[in-house]
PDB file of N, CA, C and O in Angstrom:
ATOM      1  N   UNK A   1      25.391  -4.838  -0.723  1.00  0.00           N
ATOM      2  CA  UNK A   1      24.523  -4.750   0.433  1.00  0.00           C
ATOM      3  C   UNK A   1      23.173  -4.190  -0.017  1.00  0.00           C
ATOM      4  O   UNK A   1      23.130  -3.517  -1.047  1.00  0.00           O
ATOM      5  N   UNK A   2      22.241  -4.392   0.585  1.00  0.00           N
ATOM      6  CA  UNK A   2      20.625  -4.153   0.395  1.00  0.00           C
ATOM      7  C   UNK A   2      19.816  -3.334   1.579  1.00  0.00           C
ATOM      8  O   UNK A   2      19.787  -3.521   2.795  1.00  0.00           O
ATOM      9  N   UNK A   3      19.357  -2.638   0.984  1.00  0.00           N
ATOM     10  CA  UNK A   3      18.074  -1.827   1.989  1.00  0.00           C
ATOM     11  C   UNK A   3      16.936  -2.528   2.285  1.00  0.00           C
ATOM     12  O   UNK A   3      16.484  -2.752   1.162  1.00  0.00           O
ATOM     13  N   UNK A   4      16.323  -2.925   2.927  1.00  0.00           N
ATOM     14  CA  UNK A   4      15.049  -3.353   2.844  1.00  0.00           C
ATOM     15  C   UNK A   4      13.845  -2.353   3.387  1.00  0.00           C
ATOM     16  O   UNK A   4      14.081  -1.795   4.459  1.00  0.00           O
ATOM     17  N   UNK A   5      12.973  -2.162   2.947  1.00  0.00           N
ATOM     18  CA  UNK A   5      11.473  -1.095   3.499  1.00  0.00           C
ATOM     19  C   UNK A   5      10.076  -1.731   3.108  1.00  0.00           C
ATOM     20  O   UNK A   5       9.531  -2.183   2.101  1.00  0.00           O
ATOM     21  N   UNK A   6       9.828  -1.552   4.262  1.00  0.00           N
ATOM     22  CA  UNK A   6       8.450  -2.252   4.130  1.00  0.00           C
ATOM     23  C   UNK A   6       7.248  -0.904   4.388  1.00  0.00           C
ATOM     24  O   UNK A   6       7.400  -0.024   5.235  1.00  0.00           O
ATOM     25  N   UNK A   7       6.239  -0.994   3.583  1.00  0.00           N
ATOM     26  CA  UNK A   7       5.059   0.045   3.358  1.00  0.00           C
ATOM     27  C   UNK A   7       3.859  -0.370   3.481  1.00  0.00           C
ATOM     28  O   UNK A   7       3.395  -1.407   3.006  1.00  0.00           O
ATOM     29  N   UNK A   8       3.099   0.747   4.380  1.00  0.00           N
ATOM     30  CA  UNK A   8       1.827  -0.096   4.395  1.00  0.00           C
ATOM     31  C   UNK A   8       0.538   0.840   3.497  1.00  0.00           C
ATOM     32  O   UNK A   8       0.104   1.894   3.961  1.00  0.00           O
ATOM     33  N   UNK A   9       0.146   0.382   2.455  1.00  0.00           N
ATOM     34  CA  UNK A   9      -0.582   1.527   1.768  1.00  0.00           C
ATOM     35  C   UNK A   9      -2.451   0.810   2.795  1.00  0.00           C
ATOM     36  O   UNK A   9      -2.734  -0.255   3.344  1.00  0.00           O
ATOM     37  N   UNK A  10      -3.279   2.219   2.540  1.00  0.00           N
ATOM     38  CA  UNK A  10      -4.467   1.324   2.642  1.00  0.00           C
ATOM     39  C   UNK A  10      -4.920   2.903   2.421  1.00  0.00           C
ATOM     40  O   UNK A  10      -4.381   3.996   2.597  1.00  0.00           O
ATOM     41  N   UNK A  11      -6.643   2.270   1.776  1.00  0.00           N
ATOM     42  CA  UNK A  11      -6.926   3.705   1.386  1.00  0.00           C
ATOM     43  C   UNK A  11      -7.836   4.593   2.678  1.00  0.00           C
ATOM     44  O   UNK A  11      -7.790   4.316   3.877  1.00  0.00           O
ATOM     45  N   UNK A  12      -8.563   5.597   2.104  1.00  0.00           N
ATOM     46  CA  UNK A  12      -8.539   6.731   3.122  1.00  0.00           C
ATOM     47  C   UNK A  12     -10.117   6.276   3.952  1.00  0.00           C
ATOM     48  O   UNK A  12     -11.112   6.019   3.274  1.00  0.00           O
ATOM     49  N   UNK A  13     -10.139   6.233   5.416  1.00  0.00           N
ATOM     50  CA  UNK A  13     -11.086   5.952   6.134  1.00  0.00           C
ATOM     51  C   UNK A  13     -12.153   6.741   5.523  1.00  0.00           C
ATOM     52  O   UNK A  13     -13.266   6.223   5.616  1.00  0.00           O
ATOM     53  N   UNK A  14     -12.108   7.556   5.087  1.00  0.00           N
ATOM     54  CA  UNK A  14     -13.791   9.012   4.416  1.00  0.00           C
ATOM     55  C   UNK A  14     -14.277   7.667   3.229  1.00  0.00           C
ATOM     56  O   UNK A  14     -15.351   7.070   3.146  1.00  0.00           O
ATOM     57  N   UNK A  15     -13.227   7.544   2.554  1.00  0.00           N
ATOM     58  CA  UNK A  15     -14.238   7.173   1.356  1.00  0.00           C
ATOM     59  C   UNK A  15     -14.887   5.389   2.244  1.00  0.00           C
ATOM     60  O   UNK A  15     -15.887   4.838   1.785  1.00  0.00           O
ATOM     61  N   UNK A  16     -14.277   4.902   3.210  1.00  0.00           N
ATOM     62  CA  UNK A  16     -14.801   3.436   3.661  1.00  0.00           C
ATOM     63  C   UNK A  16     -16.028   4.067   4.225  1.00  0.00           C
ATOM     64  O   UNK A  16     -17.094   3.771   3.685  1.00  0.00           O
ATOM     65  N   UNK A  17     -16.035   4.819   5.143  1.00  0.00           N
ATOM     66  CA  UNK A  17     -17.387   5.476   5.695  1.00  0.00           C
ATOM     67  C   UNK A  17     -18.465   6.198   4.590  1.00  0.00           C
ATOM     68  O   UNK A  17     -19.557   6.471   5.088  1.00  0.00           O
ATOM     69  N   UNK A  18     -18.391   6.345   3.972  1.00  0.00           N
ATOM     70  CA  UNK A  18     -18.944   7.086   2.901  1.00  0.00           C
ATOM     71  C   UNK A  18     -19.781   5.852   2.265  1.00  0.00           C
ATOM     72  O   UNK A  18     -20.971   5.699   2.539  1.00  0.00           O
ATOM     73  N   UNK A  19     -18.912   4.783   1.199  1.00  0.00           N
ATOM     74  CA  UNK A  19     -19.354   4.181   0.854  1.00  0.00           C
ATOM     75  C   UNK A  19     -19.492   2.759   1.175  1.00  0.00           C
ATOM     76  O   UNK A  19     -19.927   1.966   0.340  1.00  0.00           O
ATOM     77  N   UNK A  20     -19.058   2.325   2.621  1.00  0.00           N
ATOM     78  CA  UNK A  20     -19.430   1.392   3.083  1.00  0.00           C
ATOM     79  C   UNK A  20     -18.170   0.107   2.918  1.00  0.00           C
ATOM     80  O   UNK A  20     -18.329  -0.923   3.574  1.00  0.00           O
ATOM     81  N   UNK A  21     -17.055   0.240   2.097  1.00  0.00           N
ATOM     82  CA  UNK A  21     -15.851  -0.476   1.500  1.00  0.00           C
ATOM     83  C   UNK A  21     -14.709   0.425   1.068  1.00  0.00           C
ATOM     84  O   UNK A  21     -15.205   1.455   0.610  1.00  0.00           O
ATOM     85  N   UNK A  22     -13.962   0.447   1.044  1.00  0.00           N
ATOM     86  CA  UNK A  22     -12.991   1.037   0.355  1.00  0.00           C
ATOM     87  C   UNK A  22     -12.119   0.268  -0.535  1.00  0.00           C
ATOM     88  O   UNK A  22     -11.211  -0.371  -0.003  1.00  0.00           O
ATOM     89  N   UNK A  23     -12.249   0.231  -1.748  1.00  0.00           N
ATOM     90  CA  UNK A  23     -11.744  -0.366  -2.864  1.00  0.00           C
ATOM     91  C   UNK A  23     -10.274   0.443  -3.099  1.00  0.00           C
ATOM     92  O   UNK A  23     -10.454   1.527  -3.655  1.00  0.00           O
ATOM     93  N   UNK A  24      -9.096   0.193  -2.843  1.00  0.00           N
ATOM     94  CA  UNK A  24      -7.467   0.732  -3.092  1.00  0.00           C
ATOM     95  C   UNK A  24      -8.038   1.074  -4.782  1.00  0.00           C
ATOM     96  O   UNK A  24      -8.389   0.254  -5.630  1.00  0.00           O
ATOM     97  N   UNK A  25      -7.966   2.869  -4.903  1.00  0.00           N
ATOM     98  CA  UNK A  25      -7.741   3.221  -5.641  1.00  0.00           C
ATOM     99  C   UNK A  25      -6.426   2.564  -6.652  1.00  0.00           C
ATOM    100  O   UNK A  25      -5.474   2.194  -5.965  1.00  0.00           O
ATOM    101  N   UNK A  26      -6.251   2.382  -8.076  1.00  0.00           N
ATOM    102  CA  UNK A  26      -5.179   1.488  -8.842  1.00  0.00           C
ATOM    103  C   UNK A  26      -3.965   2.832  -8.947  1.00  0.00           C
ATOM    104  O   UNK A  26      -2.800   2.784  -8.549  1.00  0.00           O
ATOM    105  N   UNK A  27      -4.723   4.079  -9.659  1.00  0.00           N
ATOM    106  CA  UNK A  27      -3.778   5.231  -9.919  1.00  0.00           C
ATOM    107  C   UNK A  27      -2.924   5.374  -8.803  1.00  0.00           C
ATOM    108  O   UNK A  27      -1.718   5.126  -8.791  1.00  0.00           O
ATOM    109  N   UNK A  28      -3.845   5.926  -7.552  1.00  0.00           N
ATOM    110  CA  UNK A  28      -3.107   6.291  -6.640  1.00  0.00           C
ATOM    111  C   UNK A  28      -1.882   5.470  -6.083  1.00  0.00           C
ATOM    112  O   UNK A  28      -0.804   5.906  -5.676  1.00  0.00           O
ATOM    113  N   UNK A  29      -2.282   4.299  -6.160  1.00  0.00           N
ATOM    114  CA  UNK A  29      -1.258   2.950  -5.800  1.00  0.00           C
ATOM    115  C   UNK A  29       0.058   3.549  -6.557  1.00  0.00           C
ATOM    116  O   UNK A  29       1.024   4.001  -5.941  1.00  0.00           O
ATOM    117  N   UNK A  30      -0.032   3.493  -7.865  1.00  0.00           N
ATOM    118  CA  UNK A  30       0.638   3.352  -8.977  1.00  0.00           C
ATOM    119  C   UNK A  30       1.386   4.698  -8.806  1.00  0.00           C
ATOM    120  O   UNK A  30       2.611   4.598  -8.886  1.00  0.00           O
ATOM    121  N   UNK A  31       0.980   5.711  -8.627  1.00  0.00           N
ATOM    122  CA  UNK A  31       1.739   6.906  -8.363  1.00  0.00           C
ATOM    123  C   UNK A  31       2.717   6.475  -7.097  1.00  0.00           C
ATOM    124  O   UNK A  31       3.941   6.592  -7.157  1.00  0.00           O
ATOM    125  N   UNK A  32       2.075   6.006  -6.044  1.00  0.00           N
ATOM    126  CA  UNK A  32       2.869   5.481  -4.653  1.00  0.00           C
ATOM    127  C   UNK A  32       3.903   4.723  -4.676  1.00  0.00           C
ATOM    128  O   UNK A  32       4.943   4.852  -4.029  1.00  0.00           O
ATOM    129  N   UNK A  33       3.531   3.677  -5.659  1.00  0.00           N
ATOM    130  CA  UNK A  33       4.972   2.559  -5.975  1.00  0.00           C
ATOM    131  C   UNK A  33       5.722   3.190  -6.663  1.00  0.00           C
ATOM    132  O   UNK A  33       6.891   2.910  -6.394  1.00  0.00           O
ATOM    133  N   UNK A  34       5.591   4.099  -7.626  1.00  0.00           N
ATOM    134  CA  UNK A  34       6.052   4.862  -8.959  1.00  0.00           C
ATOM    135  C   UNK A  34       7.737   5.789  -7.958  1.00  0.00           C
ATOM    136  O   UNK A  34       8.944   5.775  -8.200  1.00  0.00           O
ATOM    137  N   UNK A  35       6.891   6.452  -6.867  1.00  0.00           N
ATOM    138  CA  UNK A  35       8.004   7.235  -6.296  1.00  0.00           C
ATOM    139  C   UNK A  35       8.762   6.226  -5.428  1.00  0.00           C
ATOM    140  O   UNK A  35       9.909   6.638  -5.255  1.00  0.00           O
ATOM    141  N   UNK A  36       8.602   5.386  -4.991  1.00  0.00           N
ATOM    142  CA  UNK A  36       9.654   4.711  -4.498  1.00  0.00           C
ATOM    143  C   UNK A  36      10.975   3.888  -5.469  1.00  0.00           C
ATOM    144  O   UNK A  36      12.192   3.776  -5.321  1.00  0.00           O
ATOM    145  N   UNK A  37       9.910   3.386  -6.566  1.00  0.00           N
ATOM    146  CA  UNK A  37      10.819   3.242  -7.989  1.00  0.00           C
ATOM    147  C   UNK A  37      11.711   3.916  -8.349  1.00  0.00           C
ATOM    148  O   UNK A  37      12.787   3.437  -8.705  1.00  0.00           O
ATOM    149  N   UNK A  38      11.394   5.441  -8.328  1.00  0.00           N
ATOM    150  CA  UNK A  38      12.434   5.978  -8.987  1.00  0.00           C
ATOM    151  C   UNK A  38      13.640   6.680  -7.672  1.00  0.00           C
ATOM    152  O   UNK A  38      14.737   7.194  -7.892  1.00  0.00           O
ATOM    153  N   UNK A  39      13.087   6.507  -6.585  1.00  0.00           N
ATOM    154  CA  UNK A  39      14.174   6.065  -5.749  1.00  0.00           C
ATOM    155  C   UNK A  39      15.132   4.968  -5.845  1.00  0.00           C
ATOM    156  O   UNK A  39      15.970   4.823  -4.955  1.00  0.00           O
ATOM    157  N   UNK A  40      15.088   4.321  -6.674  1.00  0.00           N
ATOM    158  CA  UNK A  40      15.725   3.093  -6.441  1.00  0.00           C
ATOM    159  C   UNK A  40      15.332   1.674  -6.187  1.00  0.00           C
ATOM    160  O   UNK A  40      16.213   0.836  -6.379  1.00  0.00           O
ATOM    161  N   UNK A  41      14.233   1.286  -5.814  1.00  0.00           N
ATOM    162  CA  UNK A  41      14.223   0.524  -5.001  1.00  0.00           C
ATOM    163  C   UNK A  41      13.474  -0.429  -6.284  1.00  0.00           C
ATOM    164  O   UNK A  41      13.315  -0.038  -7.441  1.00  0.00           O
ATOM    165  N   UNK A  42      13.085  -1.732  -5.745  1.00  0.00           N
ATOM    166  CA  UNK A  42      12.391  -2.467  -6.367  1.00  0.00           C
ATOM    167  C   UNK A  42      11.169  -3.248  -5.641  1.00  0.00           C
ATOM    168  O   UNK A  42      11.052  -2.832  -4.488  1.00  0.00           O
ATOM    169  N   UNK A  43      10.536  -3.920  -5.855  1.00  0.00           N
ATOM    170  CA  UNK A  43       8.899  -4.576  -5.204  1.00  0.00           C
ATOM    171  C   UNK A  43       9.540  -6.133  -5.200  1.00  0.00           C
ATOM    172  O   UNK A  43      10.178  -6.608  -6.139  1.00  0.00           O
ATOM    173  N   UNK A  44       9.286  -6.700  -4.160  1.00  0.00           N
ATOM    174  CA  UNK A  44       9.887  -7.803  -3.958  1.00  0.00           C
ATOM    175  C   UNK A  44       8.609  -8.655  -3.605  1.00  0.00           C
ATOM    176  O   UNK A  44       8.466  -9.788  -4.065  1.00  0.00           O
ATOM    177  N   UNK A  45       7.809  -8.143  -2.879  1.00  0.00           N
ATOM    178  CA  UNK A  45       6.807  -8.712  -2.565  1.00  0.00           C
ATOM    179  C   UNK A  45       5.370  -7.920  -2.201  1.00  0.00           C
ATOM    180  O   UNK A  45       5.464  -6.721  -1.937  1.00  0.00           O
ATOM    181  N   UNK A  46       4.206  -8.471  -2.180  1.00  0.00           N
ATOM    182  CA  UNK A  46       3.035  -7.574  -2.042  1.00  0.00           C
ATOM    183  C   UNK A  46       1.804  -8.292  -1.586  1.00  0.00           C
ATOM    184  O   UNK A  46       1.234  -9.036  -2.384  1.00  0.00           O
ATOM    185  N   UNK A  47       1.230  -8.096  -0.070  1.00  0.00           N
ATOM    186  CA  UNK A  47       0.311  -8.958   0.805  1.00  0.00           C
ATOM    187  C   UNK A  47      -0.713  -7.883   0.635  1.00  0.00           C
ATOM    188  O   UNK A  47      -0.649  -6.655   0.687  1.00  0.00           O
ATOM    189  N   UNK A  48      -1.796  -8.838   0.390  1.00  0.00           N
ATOM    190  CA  UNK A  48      -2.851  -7.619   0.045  1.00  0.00           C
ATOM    191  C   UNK A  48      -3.964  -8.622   1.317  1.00  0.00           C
ATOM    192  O   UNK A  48      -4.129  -9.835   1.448  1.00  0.00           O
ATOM    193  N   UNK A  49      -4.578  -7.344   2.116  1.00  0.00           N
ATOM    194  CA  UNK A  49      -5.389  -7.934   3.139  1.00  0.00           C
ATOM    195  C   UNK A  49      -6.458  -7.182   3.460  1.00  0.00           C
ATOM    196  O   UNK A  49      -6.197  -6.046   3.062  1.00  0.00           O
ATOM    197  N   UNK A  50      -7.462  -7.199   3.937  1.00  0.00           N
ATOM    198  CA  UNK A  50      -8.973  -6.386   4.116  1.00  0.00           C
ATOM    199  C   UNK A  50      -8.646  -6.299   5.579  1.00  0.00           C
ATOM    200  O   UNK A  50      -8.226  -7.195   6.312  1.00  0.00           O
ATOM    201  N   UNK A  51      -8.909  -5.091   5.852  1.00  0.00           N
ATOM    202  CA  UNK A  51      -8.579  -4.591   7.655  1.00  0.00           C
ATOM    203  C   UNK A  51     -10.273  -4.198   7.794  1.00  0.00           C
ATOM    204  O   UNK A  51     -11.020  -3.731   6.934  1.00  0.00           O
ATOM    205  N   UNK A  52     -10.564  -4.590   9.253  1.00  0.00           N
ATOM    206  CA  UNK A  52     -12.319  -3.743   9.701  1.00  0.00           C
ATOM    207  C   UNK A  52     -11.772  -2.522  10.362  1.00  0.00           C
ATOM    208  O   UNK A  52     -10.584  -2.402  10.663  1.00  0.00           O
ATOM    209  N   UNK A  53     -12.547  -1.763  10.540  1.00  0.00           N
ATOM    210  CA  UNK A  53     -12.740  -1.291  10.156  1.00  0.00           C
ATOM    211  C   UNK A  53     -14.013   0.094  10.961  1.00  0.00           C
ATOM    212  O   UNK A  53     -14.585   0.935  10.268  1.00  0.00           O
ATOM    213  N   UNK A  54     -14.163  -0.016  12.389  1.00  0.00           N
ATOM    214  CA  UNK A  54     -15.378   0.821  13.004  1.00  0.00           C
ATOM    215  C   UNK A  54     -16.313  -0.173  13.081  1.00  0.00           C
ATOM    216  O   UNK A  54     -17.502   0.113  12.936  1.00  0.00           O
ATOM    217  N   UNK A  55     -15.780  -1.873  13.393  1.00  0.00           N
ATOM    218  CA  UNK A  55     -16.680  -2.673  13.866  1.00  0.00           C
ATOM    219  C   UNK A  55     -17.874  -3.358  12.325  1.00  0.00           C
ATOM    220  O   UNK A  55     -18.207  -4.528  12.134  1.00  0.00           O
ATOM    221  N   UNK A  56     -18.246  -2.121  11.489  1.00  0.00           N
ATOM    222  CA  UNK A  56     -18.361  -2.919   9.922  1.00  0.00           C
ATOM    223  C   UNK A  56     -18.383  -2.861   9.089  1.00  0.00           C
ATOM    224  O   UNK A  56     -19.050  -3.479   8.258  1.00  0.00           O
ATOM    225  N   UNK A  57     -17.183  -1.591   8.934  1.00  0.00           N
ATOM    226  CA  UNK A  57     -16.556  -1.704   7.482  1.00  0.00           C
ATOM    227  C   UNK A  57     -15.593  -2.308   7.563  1.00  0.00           C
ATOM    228  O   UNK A  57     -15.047  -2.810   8.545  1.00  0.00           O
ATOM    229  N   UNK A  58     -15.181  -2.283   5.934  1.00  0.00           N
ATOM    230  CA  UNK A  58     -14.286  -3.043   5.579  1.00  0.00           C
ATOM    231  C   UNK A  58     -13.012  -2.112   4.730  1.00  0.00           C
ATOM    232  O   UNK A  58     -13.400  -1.235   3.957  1.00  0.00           O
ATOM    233  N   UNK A  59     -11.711  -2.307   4.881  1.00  0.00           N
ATOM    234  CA  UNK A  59     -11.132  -1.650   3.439  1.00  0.00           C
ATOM    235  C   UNK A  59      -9.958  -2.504   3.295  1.00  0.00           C
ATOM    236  O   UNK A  59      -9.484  -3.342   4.062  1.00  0.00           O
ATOM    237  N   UNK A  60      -9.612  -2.122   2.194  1.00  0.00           N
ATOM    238  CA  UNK A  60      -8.212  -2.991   1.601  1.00  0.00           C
ATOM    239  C   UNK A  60      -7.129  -2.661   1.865  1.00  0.00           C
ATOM    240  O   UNK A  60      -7.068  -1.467   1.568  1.00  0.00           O
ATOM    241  N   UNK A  61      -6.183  -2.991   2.259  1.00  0.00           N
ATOM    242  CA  UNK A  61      -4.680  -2.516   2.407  1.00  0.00           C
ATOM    243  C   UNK A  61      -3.610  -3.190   2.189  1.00  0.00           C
ATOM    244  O   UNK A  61      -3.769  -4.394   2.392  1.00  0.00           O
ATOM    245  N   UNK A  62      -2.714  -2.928   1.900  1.00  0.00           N
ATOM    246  CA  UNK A  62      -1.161  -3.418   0.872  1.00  0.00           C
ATOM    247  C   UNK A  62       0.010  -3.232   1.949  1.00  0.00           C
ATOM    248  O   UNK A  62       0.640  -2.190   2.131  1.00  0.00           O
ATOM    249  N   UNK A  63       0.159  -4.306   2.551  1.00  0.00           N
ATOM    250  CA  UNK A  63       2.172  -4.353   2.974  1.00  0.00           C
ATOM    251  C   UNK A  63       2.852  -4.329   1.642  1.00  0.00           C
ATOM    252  O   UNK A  63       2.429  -5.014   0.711  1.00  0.00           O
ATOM    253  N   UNK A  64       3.722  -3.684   1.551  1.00  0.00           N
ATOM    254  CA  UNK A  64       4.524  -3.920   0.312  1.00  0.00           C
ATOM    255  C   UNK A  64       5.864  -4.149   0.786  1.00  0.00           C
ATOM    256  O   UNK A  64       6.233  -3.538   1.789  1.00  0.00           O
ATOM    257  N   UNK A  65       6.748  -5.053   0.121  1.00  0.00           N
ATOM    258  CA  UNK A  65       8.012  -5.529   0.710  1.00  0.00           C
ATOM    259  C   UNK A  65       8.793  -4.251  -0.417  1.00  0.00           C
ATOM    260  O   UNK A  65       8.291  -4.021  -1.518  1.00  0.00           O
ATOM    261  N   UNK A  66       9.869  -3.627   0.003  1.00  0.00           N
ATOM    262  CA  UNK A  66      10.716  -2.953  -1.200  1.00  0.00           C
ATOM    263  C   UNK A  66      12.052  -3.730  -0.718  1.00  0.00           C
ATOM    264  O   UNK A  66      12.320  -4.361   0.305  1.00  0.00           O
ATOM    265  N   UNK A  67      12.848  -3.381  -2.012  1.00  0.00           N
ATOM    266  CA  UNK A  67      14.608  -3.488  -1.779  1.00  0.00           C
ATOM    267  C   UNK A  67      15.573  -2.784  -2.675  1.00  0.00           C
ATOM    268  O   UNK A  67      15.610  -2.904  -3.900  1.00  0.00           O
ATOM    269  N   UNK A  68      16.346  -2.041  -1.942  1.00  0.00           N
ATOM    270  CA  UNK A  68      16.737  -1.129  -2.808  1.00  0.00           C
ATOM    271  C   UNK A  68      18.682  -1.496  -2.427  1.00  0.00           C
ATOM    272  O   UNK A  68      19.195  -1.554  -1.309  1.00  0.00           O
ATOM    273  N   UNK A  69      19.396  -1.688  -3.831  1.00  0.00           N
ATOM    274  CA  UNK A  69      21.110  -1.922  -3.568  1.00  0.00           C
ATOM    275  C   UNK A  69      21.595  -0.547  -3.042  1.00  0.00           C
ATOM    276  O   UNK A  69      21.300   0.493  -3.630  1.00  0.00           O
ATOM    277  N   UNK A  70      22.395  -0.576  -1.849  1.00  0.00           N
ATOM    278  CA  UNK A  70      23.580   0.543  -1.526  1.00  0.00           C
ATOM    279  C   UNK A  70      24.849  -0.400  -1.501  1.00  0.00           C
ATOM    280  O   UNK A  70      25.126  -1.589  -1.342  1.00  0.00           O
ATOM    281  N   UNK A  71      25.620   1.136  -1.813  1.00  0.00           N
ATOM    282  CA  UNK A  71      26.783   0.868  -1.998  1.00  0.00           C
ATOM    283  C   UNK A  71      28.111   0.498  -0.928  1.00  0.00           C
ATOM    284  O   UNK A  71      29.226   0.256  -1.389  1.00  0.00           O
TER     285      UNK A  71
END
């Protein structure tokens, strides 16, 4: 049998206002997927989409599909 979890990363509204975009930090991602990894789980899938944002910004954000086996 399988877990399924779905995550929605997107980065932090300060830095979109600040600098006008928010580019998904890579580290921070990587630390984020990193702890669900060592939970168990695995990345099955990954929708990457630009959300607005206060009418005109812009930033990036990640659904991530996980799946993790129980017993």
């Amino acid at each position: 049998m399988n877990e399924a979890l779905v995550v929605n990363y997107n980065e932090s509204a300060l830095s979109t206002l600040f600098l006008g975009s928010a580019k998904v930090n890579t580290e921070r991602l990587t630390e984020f997927l990193n702890n669900f990894l060592r939970q168990g789980f695995s990345i099955k899938a990954v929708q990457r989409e630009q959300r607005r944002m206060l009418l005109f910004f812009k930033r990036e954000a990640f659904i991530i599909f996980l799946e993790k086996k129980i017993n």
